[in-house]
C-alpha positions as CSV (number, residue, x, y, z in Angstrom):
1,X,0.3,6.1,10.4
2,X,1.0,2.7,11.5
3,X,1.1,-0.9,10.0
4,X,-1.4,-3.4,12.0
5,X,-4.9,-3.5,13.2
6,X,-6.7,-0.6,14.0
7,X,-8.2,-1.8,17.7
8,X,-6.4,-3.6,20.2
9,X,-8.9,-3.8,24.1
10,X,-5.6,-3.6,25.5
11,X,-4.2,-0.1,25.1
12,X,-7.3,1.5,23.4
13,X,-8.4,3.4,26.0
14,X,-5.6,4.8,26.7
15,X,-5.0,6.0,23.2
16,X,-8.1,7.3,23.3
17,X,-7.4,9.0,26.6
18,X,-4.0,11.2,25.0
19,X,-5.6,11.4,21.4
20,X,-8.5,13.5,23.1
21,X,-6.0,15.7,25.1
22,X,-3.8,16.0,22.0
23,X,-6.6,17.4,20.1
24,X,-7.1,20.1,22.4
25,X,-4.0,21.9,20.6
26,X,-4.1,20.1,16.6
27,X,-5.7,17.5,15.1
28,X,-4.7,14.1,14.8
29,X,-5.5,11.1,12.4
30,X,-5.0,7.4,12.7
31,X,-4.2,5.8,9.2
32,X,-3.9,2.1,9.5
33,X,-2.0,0.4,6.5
34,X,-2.5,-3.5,6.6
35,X,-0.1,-6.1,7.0
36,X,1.7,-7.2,3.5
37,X,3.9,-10.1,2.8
38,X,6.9,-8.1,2.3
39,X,8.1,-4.5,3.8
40,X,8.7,-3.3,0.3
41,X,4.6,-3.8,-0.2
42,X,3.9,-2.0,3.1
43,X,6.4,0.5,2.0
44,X,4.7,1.2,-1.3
45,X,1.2,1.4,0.7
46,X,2.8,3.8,3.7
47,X,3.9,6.2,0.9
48,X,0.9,6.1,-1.2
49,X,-0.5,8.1,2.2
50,X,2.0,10.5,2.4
51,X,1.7,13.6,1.0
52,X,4.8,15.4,-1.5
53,X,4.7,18.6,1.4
54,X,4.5,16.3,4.8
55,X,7.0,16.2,7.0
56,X,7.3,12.5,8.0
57,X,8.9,11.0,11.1
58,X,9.8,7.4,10.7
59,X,9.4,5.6,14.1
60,X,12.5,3.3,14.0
61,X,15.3,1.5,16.3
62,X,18.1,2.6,14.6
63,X,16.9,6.1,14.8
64,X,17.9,9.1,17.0
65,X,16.8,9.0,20.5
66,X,15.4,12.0,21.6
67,X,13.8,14.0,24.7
68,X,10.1,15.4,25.4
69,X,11.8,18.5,25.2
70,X,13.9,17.6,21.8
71,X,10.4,16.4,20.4
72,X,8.4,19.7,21.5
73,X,11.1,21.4,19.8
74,X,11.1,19.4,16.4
75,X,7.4,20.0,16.9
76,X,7.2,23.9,17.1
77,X,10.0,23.7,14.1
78,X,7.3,22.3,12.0
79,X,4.7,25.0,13.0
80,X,7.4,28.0,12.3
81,X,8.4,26.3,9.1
82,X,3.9,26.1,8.2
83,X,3.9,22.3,8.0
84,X,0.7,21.7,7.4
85,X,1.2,17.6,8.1
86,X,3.4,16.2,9.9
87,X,2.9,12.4,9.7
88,X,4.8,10.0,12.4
89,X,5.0,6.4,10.6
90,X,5.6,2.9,12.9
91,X,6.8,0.5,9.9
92,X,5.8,-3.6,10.3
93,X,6.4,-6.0,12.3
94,X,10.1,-6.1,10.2
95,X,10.7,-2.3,9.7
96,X,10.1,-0.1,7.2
97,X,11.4,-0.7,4.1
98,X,14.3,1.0,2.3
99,X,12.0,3.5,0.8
100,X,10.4,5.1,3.5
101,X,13.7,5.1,5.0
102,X,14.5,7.7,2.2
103,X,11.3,9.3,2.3
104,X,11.6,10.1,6.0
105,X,12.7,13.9,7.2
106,X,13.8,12.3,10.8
107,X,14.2,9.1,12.4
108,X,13.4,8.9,15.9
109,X,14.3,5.7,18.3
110,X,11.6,5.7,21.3
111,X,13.9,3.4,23.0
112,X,16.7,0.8,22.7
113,X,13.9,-1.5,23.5
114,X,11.4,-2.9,21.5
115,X,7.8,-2.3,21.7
116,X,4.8,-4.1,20.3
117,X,2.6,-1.8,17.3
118,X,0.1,-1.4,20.1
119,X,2.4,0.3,23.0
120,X,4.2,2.5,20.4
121,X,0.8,4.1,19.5
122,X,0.3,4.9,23.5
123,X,3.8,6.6,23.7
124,X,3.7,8.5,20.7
125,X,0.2,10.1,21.5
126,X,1.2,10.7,24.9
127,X,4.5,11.6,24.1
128,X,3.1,14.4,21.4
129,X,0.3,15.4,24.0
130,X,3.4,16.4,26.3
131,X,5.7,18.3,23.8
132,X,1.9,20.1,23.5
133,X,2.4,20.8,27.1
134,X,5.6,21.7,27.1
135,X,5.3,24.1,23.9
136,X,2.3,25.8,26.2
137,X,4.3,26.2,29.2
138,X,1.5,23.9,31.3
139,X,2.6,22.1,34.3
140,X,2.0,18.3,32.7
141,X,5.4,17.6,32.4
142,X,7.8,17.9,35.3
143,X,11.3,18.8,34.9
């Protein structure tokens, strides 16, 4: 789930590219939630989507950094535990707002960097498509 447009020609493809190996092992859905005028309205739409039972992941700087192998982990958790959704949110262009700060199970920082809407859908596909890979033992990811 992700604040912002649904289509950029930039990184599409390559979304497109992960999302289609990702789905070899569960399915994935793209929820776009538009841009508001304040965080607390794209706050009150992001958990409007989420369900009482999903486990969410809030994508944020200030979160905990964590490895392929960390998020492969937190992954198979999730299947153990029967999570039936497990929903990965990227907040606005100013963060999330309080709320789904309190909503969220985990917060996970990608990187001490910040990336545009765009790139962070690219690395979390791809980044889910490897703890996949990991979780099956198949040679994609290198240690």
């Amino acid at each position: 789930m992700t604040v912002g447009k649904d289509r950029d020609d930039v990184t599409e493809d390559a979304v497109k590219h992960f999302a289609i190996r990702l789905m070899r092992y569960l399915p994935l859905e793209w929820v776009y939630i538009e841009h508001s005028q304040t965080k607390e309205k794209e706050g009150e739409k992001i958990l409007s989507s989420i369900k009482k039972e999903d486990y969410v992941v809030l994508l944020d700087e200030r979160g905990q950094d964590m490895k392929s192998e960390q998020l492969a982990e937190l992954v198979e958790n999730r299947m153990v535990d029967s999570v039936k959704r497990m929903v990965f949110v990227v907040g606005g262009a100013y963060g999330a707002s309080d709320s789904v700060h309190l909503r969220a199970n985990y917060t996970w920082k990608l990187s001490s960097l910040v990336f545009p809407h765009m790139l962070v859908r690219v690395i979390l596909v791809e980044q889910l498509y490897r703890a996949m890979t990991i979780l099956k033992g198949e040679k994609y990811h290198h240690e």
